[in-house]
C-alpha positions in Angstrom: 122.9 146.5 107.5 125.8 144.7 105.8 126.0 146.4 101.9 126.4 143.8 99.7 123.3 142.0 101.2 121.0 141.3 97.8 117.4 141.6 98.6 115.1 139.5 95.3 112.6 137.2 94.7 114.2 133.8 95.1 115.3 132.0 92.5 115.5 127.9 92.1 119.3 128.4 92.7 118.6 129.7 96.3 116.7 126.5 97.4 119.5 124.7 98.7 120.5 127.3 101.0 117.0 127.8 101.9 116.8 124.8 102.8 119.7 124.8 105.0 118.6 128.2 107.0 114.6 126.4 107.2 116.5 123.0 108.5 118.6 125.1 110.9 115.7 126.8 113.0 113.8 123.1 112.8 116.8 121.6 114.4 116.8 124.3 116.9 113.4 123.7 117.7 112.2 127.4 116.5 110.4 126.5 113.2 107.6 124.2 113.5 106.8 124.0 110.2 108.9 121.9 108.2 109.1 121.7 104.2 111.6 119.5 102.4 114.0 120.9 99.9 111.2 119.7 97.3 108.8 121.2 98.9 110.6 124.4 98.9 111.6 124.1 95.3 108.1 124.2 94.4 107.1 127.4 96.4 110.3 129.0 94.8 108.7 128.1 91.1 105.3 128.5 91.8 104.6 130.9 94.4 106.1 133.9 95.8 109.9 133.8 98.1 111.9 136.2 98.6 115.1 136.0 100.1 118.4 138.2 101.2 121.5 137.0 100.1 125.0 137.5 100.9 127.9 136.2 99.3 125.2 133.4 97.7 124.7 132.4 100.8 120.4 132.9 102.0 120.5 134.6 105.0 116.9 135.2 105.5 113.6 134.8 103.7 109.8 134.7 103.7 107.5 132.7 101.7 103.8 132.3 101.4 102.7 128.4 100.9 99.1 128.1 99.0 100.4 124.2 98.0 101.0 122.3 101.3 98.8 121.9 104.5 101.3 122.4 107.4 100.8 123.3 111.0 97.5 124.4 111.3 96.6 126.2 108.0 92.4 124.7 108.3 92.3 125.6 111.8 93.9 129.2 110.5 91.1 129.5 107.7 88.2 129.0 110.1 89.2 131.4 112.4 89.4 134.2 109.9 86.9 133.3 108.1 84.8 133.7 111.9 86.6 136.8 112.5 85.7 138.3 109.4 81.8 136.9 109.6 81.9 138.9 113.1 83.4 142.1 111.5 86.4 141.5 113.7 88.7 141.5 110.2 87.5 142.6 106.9 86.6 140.8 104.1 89.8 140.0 101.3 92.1 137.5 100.0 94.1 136.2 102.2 97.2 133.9 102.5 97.4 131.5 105.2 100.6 130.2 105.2 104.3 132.5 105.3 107.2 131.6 106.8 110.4 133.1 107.2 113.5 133.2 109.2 116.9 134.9 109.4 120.2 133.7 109.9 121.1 134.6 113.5 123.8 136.3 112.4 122.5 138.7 110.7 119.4 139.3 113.2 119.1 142.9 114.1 120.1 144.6 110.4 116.5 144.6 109.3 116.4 142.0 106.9 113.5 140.3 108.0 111.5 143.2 107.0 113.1 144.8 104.1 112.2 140.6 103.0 108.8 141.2 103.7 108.2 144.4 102.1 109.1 143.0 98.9 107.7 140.2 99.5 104.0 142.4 100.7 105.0 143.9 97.0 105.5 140.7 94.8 102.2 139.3 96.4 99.8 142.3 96.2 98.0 141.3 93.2 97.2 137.9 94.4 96.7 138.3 98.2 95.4 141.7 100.7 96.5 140.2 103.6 98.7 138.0 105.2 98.2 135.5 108.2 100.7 135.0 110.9 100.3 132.8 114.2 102.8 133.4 116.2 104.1 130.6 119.0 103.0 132.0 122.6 106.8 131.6 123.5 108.4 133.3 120.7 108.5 137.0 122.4 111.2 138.3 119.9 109.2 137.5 116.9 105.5 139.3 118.5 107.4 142.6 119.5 109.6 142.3 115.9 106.5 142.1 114.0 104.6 145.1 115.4 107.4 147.1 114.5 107.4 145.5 111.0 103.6 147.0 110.2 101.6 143.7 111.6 98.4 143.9 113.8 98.1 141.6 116.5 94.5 140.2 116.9 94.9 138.4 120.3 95.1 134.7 121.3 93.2 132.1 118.9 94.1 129.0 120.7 97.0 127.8 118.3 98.9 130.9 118.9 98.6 134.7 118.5 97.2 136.3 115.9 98.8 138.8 113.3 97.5 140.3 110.0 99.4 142.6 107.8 98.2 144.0 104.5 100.3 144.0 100.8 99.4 147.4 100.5 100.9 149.3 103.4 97.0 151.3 104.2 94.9 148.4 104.2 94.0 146.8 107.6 
């Protein structure tokens, strides 16, 4: 990993750059989920980002979104909340919506997890788990994320499913 990477919480500073990295990945058609810089703005004041910087320049980040109903966030909810009826995932609070991305640049130094490690840290008191569907396509991302602590839970019909705890024991 590059040393004079700064992992934080983001600050309203880092939203433009954000932006930029979030607007790359739609334009390359690896992001479905877009936000607008507003959008974003608001999740940096009022929710938990955290982001890796280098040279002020956001080179990877990971959010959670409680605010805006992208993608498929109610389909998301009722599947858990059937899973953990069925015993299948246990019972907690849990956030719905993350997203994060890395600069491809930088891919391959670990950033994307030291990111989400602080951000599992920053978001403990408020969430026990996070929810990731991952696209069917995206093979990078599925074998990345087991080695980053989350559990895959199978297909759900929007994509596969992955839960990871704040708290490192937990699921």
């Amino acid at each position: 990993m590059k040393t004079n990477i700064e992992i934080r919480k983001a600050v309203i500073d880092d939203a433009g750059n954000l932006f930029n990295l979030h607007k790359f990945w739609i334009d390359n058609k690896q992001l479905k989920q877009v936000y607008t810089l507003s959008q974003i703005q608001k999740i940096i004041t009022e929710s938990e980002a955290v982001v890796a910087v280098d040279n002020n320049k956001v080179v990877s980040y990971y959010f959670v979104n409680p605010f805006f109903e992208t993608g498929n966030v109610a389909a998301r909810k009722k599947i858990i909340e059937d899973k953990i009826v069925n015993g299948l995932l246990p019972k907690g609070r849990y956030a719905y919506c993350l997203q994060s991305a890395t600069d491809e640049n930088y891919t391959g130094q670990g950033l994307n997890r030291s990111v989400l490690n602080l951000l599992r840290n920053l978001s403990k008191d408020k969430y026990d788990y996070f929810i990731g569907v991952m696209d069917y396509n995206n093979i990078p991302t599925q074998k990345s994320s087991l080695k980053m602590g989350w559990k895959h839970f199978g297909d759900i019909g929007i994509g596969l499913l992955a839960v990871i705890g704040t708290r490192d024991n937990i699921i």
